[in-house]
N, C-alpha and C positions, 0 to 999 in steps of 0.2 A: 915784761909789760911796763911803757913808762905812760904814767897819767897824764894827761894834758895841764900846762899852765893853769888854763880856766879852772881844772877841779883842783887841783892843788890850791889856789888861792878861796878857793870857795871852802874848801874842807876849814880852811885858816880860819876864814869869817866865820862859819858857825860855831869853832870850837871858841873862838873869842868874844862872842855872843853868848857862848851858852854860862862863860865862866863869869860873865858882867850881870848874873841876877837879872834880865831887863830893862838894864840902863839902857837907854839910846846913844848909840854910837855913830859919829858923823864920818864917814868916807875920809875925810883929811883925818882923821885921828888914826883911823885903820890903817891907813898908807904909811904914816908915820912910824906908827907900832911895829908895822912889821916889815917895813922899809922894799916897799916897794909902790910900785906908778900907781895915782888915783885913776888915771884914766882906765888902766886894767881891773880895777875895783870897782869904778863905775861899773860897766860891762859885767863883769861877775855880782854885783849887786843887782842887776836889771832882770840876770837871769834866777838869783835867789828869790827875790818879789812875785816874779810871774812862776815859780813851781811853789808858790808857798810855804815857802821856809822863812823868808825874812820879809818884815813887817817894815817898807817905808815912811816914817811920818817927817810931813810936809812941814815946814812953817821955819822961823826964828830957829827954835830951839829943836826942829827934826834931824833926822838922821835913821839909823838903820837898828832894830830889834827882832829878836827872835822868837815866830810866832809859832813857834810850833813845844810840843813837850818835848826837850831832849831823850827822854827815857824812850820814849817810841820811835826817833827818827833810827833809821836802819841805816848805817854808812852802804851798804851794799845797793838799797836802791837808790840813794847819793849819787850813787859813781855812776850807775848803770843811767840816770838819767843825764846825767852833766856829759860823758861820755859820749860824739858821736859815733865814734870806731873802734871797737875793740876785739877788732882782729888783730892775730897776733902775728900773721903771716897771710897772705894774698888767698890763701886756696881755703881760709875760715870766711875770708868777708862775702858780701850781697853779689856782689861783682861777678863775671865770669873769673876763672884762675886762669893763672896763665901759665902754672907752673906745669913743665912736661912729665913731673910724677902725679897731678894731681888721680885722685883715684887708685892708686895704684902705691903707697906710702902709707906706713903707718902715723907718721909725724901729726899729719893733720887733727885724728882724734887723741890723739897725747896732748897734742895743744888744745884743745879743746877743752880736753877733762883737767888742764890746769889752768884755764882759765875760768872756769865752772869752779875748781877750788878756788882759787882767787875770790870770787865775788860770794862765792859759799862762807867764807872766813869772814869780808868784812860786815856778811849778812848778818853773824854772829854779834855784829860790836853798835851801839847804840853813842846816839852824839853826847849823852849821861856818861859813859864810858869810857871815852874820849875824853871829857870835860872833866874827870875827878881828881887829876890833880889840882884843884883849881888854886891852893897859895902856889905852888911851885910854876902854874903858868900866868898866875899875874904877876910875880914877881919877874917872871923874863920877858913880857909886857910892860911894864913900867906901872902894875894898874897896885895902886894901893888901896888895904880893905876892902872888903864884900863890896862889890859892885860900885867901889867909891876911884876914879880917877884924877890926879891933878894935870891941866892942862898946862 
């Protein structure tokens, strides 16, 4: 199973949110941080706002914060939302299969029940949990003290 770009970079934002105490963080500084395109930050930020996770403010001094409690966010419905497709093979998705053993193969629910463990696992893990190394990943950020960055 490989996650899509978009959750990958989304997973980044909020773990970089969560370790920034509240500071508002501006889209170019995220990009910079974690050295990749605003334009794909954009986009993953549009879709953090609109599932309410991340809190846009507008103005001079806006940028991107995190509105939710990390302790309660679940990485597992994370994924499961950010995620269009998570089939892992043709004969799990919506789709007709096309494969000639569908039905007929045990494959299908072995994939199945390990993609059920999959999202079972990250069901387990909290964006607090994630986020508790927090000197060890601002320091690979460049973010110096609690919640304090120099630009």
């Amino acid at each position: 199973m490989k996650l899509t770009v978009h959750t990958d970079y989304a997973l980044r934002v909020l773990m970089t949110l969560a370790v920034l105490d509240e500071r508002i963080v501006t889209i170019e500084e995220l990009a910079r941080r974690h050295r990749i395109s605003e334009n794909h930050l954009r986009k993953v930020a549009q879709t953090l706002i609109r599932m309410g996770l991340v809190a846009g403010v507008r103005g001079r001094a806006g940028g991107l914060r995190l509105a939710v409690d990390p302790a309660g966010l679940r990485m597992g419905g994370v994924v499961r939302a950010l995620e269009e497709d998570m089939s892992l093979v043709e004969c799990l998705g919506e789709g007709p299969a096309g494969c000639a053993l569908a039905g007929a193969c045990r494959l299908t629910g072995a994939l199945a029940r390990a993609l059920e463990a999959f999202l079972a696992e990250l069901d387990r893990i909290t964006l607090a949990d994630l986020a508790g190394l927090r000197p060890a990943m601002r320091a690979r950020l460049g973010i110096e003290g609690p919640g304090r960055s120099p630009l």
